[in-house]
C-alpha positions in Angstrom: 5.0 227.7 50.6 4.4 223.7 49.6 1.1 223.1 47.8 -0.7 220.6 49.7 -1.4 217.0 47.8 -5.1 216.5 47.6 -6.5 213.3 46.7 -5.0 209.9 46.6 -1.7 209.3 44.6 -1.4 206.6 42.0 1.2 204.6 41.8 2.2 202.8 38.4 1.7 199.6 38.2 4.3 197.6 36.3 3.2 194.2 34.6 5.1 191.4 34.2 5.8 190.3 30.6 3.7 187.3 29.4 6.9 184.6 29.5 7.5 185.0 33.3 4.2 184.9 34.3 4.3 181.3 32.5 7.3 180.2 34.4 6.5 181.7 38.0 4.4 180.7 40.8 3.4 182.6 43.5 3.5 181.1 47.2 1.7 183.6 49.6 3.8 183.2 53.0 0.8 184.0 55.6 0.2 181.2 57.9 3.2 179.4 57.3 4.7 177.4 59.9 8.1 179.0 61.5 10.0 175.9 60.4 8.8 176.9 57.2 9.1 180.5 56.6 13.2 179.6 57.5 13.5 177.6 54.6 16.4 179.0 51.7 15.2 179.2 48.4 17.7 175.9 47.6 15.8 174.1 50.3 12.3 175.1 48.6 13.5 174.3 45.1 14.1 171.0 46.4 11.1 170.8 48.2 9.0 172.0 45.4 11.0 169.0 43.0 10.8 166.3 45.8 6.5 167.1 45.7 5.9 167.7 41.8 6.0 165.3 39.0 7.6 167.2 36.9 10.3 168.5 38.8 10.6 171.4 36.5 11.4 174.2 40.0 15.2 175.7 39.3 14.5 179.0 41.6 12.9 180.5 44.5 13.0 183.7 45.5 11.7 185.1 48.8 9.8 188.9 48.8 9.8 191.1 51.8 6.4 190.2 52.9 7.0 186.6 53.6 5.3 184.8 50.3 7.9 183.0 48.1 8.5 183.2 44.4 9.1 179.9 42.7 10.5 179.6 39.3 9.9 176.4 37.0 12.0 175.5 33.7 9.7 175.8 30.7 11.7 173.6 28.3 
């Protein structure tokens, strides 16, 4: 017979080495508009470039729930 699991499980939690979190931004997805939850992660890179001073973005990166990880040169 399977012992039953009481209680809540905890799941690990994996943090992110200080030099990404320097270099990454993270664009929560909720709300967005449908013209701009299609975007492709080129298309936000430049987007991101085209709006900042710097233009430091060189990557996006969408996550399953919708929000959009943007990366920015640190140099």
């Amino acid at each position: 017979m399977a012992a039953a699991v009481t209680g809540p499980t905890q799941v690990p939690v994996k943090a992110a080495p200080p030099s990404r979190l320097a270099r990454e931004v993270l664009v929560r997805g909720a709300g967005l508009s449908a013209s701009l939850a299609k975007r492709t992660p080129q298309e936000i890179v430049q987007a991101v470039n085209t709006a900042s001073v710097t233009k430091g973005a060189i990557a996006a990166r969408k996550l399953p729930s919708g929000d959009v990880v943007v990366t920015f040169c640190t140099d």
